[in-house]
MMTF fields as JSON, N, C-alpha, C and O atoms, coordinates in Angstrom:
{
  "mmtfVersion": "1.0.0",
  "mmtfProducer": "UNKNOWN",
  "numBonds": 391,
  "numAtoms": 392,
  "numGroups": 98,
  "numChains": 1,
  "numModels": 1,
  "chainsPerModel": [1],
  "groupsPerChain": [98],
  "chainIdList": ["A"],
  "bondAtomList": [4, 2, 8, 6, 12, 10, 16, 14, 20, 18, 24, 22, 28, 26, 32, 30, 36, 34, 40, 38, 44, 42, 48, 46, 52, 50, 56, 54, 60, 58, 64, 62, 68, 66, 72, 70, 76, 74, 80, 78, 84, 82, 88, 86, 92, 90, 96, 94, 100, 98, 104, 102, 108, 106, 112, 110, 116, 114, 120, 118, 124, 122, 128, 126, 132, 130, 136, 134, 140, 138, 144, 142, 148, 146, 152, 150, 156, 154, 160, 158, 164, 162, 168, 166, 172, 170, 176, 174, 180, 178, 184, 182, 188, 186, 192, 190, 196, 194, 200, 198, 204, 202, 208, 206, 212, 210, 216, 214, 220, 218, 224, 222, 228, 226, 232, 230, 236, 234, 240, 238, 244, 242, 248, 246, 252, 250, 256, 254, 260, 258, 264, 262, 268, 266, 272, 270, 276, 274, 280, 278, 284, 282, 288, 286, 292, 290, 296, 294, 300, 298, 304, 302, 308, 306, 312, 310, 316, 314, 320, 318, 324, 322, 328, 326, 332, 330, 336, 334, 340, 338, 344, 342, 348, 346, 352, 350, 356, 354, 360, 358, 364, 362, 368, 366, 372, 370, 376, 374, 380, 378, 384, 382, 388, 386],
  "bondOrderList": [1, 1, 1, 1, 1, 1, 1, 1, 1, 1, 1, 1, 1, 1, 1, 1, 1, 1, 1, 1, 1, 1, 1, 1, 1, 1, 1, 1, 1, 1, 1, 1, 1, 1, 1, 1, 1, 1, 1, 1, 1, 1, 1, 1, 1, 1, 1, 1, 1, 1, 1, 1, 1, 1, 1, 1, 1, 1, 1, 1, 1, 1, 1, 1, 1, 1, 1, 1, 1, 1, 1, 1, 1, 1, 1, 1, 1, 1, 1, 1, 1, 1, 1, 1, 1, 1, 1, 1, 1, 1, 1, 1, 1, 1, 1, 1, 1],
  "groupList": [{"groupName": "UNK", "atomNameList": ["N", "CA", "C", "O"], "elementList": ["N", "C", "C", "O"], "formalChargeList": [0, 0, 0, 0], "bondAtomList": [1, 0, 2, 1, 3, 2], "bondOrderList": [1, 1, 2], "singleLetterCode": "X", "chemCompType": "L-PEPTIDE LINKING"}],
  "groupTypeList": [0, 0, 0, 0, 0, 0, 0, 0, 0, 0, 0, 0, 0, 0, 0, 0, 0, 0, 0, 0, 0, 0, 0, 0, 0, 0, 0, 0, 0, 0, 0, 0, 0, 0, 0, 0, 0, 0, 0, 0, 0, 0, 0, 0, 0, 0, 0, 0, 0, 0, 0, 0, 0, 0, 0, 0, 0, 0, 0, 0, 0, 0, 0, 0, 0, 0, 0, 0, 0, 0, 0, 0, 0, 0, 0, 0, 0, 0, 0, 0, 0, 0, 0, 0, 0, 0, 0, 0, 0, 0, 0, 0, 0, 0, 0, 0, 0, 0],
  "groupIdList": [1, 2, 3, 4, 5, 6, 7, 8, 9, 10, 11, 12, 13, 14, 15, 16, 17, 18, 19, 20, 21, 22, 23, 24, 25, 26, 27, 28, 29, 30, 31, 32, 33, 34, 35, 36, 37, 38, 39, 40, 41, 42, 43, 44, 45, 46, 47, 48, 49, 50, 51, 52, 53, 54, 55, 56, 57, 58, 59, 60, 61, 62, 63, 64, 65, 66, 67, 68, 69, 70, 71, 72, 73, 74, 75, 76, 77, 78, 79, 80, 81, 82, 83, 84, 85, 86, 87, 88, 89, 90, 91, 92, 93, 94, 95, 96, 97, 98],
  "secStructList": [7, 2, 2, 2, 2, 2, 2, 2, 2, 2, 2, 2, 2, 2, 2, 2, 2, 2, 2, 2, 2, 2, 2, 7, 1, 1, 2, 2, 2, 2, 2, 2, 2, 2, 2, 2, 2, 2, 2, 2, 2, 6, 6, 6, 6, 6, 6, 2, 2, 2, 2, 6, 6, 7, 1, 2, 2, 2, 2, 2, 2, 2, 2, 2, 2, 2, 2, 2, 2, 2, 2, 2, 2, 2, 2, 2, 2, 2, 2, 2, 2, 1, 7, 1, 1, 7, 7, 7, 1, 6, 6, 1, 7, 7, 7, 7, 7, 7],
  "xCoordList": [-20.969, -20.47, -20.123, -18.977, -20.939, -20.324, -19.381, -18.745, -19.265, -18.086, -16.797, -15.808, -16.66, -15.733, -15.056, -13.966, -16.911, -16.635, -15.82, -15.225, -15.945, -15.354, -13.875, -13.054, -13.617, -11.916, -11.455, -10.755, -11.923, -11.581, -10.899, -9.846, -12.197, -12.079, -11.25, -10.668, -11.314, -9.805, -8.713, -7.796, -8.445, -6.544, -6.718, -5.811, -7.849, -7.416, -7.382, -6.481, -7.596, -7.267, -5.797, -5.03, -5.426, -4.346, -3.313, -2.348, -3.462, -2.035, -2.388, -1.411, -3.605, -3.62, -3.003, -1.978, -3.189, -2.159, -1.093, -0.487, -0.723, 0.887, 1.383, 2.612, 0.854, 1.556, 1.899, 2.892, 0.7, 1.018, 2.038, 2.696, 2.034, 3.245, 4.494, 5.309, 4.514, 6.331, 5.931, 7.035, 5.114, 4.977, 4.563, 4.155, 4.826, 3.962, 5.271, 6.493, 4.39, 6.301, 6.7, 7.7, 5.675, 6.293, 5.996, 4.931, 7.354, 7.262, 6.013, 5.466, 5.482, 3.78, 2.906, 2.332, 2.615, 1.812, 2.246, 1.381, 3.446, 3.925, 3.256, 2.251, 3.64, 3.055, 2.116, 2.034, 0.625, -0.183, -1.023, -2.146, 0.052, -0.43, -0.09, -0.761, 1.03, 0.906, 0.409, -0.069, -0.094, -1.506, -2.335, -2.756, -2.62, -3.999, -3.744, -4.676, -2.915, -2.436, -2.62, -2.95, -2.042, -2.331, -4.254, -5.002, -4.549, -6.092, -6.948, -8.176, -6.027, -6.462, -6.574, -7.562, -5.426, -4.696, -5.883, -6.224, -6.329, -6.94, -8.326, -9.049, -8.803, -10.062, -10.145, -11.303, -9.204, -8.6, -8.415, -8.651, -8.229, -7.983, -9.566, -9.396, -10.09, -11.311, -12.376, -13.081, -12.464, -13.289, -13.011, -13.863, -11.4, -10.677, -11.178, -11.623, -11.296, -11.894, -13.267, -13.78, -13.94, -15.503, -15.539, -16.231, -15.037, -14.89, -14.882, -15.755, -14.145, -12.959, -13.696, -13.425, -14.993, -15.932, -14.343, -14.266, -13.508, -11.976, -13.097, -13.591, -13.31, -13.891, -12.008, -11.705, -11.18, -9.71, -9.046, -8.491, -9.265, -8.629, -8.98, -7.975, -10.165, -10.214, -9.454, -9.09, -9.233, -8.339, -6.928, -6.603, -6.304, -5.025, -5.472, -4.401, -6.66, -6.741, -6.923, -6.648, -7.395, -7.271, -5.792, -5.172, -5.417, -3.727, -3.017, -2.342, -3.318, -2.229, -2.417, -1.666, -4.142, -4.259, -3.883, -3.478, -3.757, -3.339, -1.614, -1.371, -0.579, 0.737, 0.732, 1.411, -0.361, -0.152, -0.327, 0.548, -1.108, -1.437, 0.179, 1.009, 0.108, 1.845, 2.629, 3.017, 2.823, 4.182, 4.058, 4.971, 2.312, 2.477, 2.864, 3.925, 2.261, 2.427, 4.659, 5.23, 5.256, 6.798, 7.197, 7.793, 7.242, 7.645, 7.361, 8.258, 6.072, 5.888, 6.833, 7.63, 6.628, 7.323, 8.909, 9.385, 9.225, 11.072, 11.474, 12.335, 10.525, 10.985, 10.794, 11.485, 9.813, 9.72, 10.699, 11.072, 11.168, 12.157, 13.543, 14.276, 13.536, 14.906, 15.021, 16.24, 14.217, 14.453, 13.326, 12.288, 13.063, 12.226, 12.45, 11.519, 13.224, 13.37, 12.914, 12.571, 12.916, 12.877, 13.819, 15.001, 13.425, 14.476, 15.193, 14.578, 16.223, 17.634, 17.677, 16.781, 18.181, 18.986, 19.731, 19.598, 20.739, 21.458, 21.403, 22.351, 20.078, 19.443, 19.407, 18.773, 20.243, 20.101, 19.487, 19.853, 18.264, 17.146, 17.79, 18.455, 17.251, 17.609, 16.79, 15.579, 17.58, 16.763, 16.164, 16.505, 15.113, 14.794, 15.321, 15.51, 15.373, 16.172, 14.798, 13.773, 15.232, 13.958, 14.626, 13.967],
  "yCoordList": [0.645, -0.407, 0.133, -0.103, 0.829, 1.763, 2.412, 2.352, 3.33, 3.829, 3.221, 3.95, 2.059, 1.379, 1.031, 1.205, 0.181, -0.125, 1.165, 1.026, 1.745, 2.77, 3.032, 3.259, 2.944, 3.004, 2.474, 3.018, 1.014, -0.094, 0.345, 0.275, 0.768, 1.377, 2.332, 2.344, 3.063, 4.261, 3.852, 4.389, 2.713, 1.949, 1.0, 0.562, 0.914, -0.376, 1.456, 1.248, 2.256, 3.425, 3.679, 3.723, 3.846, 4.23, 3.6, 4.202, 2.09, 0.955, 1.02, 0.854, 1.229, 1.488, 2.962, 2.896, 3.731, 5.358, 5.003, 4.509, 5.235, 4.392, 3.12, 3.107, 2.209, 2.059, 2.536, 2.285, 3.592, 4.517, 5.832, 6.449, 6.139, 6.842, 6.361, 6.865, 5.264, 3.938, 3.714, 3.739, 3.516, 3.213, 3.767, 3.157, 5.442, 6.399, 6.896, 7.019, 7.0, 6.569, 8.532, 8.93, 9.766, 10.772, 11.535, 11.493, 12.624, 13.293, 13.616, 13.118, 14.438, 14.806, 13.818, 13.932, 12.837, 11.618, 11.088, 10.517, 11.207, 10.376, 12.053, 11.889, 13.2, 14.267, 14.01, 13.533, 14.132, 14.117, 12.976, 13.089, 11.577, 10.677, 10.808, 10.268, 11.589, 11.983, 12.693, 12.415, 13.967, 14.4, 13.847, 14.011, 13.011, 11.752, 11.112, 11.014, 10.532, 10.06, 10.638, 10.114, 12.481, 13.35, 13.406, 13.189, 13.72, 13.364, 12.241, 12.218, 11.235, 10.036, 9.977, 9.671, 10.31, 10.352, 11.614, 11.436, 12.492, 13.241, 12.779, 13.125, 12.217, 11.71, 10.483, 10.082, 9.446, 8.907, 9.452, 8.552, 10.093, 10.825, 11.661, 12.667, 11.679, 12.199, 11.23, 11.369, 10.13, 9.08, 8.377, 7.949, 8.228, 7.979, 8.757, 8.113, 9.751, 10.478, 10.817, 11.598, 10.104, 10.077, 8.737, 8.74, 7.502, 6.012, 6.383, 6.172, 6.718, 6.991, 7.886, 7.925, 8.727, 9.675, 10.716, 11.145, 10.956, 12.174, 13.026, 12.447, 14.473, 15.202, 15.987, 16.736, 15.668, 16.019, 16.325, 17.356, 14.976, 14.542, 15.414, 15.946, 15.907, 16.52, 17.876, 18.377, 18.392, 19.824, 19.193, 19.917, 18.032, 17.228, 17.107, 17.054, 17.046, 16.399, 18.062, 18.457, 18.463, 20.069, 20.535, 20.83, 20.564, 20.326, 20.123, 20.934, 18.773, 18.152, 18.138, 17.65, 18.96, 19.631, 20.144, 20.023, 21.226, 22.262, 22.362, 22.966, 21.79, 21.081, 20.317, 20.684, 19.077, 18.569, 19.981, 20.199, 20.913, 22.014, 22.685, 22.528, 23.405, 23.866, 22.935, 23.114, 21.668, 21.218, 20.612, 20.624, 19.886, 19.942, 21.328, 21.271, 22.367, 23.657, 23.99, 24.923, 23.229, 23.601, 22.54, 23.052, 21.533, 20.586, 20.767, 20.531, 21.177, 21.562, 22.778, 22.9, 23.66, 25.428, 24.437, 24.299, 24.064, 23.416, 22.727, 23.141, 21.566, 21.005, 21.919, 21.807, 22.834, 23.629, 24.994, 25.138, 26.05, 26.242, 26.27, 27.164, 24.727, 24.454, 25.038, 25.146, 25.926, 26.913, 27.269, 27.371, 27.584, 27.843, 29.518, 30.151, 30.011, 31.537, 32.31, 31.797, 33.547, 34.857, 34.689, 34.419, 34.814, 34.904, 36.328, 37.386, 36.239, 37.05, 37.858, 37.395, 38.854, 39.631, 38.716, 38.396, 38.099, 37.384, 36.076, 35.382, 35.812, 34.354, 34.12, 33.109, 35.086, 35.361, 36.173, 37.009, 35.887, 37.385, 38.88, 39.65, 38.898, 40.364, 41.114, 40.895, 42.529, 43.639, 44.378, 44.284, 45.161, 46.215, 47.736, 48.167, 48.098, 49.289, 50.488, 50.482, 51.523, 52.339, 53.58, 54.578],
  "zCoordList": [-3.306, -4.179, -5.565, -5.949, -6.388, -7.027, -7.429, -8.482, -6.163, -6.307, -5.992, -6.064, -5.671, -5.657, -7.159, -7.703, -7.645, -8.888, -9.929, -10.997, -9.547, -10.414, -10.226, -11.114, -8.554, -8.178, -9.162, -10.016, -9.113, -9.749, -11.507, -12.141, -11.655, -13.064, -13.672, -14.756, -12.822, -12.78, -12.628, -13.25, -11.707, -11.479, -13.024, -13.733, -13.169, -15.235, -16.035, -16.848, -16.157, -17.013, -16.85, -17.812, -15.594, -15.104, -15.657, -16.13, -15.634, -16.24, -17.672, -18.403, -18.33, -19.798, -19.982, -20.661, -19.746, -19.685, -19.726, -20.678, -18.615, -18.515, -19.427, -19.493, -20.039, -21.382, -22.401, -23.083, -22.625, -23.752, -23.335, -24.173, -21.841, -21.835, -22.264, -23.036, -21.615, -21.956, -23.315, -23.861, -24.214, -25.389, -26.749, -27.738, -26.505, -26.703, -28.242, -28.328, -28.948, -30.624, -30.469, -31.066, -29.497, -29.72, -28.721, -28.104, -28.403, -27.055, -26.702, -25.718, -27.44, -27.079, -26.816, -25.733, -27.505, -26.943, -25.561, -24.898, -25.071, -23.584, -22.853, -22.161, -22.952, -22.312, -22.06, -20.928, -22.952, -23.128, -22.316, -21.824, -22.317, -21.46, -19.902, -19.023, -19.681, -17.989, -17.821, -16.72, -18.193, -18.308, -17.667, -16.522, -18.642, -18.203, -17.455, -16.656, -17.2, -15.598, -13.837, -12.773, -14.464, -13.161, -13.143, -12.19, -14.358, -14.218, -13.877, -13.79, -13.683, -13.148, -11.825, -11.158, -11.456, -9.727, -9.117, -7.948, -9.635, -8.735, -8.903, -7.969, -9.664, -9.593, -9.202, -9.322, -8.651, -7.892, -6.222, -5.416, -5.927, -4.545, -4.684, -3.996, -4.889, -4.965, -4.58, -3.581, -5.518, -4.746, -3.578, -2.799, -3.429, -2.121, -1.261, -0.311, -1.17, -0.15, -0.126, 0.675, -1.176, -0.627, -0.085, 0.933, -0.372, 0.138, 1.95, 2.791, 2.02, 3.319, 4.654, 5.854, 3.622, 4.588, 4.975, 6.126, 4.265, 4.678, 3.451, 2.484, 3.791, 2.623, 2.515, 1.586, 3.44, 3.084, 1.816, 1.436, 1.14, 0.33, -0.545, -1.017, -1.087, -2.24, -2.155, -3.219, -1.209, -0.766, -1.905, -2.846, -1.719, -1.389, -3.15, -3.755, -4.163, -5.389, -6.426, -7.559, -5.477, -6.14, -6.12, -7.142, -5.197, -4.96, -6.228, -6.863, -6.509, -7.63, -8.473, -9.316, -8.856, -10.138, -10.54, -11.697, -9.691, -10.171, -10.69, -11.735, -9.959, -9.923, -11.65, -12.61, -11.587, -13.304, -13.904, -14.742, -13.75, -15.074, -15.396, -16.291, -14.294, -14.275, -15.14, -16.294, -14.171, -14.784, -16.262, -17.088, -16.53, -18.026, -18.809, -19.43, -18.854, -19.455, -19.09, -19.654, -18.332, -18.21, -18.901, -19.849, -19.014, -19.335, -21.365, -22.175, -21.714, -23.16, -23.358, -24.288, -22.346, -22.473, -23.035, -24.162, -22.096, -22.063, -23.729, -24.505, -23.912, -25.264, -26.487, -27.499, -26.337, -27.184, -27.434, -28.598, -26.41, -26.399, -25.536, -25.114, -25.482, -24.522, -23.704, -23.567, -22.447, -22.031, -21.092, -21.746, -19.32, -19.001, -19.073, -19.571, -18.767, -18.646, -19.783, -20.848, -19.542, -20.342, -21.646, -21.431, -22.85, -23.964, -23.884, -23.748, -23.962, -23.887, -24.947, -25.653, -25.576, -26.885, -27.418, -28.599, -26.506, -26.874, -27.474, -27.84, -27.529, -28.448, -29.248, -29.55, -30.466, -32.059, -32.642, -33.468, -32.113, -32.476, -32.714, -32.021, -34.053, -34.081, -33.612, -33.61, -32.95, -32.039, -33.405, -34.584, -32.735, -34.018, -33.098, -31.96, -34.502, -34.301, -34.214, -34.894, -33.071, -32.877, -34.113, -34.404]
}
């Protein structure tokens, strides 16, 4: 019963997150709140799969941890410099001369 109560508790975090992502006044604060969202969802699929007697699921919540870490860390890499790749010579930067 518990741990239900708690599902419970995690889907009212979840729709409070998600306002502040849609309502969030700067890029980093909406980041920051899907973030907290992917950290929701796997601790979410975590109690889902202790509810459920699936010890599955947590394979499936480690999973999409690891996926939010990445794609938050690309998604910051990108706005910060427009750019997932390797910076070029050709980016302005001056070379130093040996």
């Amino acid at each position: 019963m518990m741990l239900a109560a708690a599902t419970v508790g995690l889907l009212v975090a979840m729709l409070i997150v998600l306002a502040r992502a849609i309502a969030g006044p700067s890029l980093y604060d909406r980041v920051l709140a899907v973030n907290s969202f992917g950290t929701k969802i796997v601790l979410l699929l975590a109690a889902m799969g202790f509810l459920s007697g699936r010890p599955d699921f947590l394979d499936i919540a480690l999973l999409y941890a690891l996926i939010n870490f990445i794609g938050t860390l690309a998604v910051l890499k990108f706005f910060r410099y427009r750019h997932l790749g390797v910076a070029s010579p050709s980016d302005g930067k001056a070379e130093t001369t040996r």
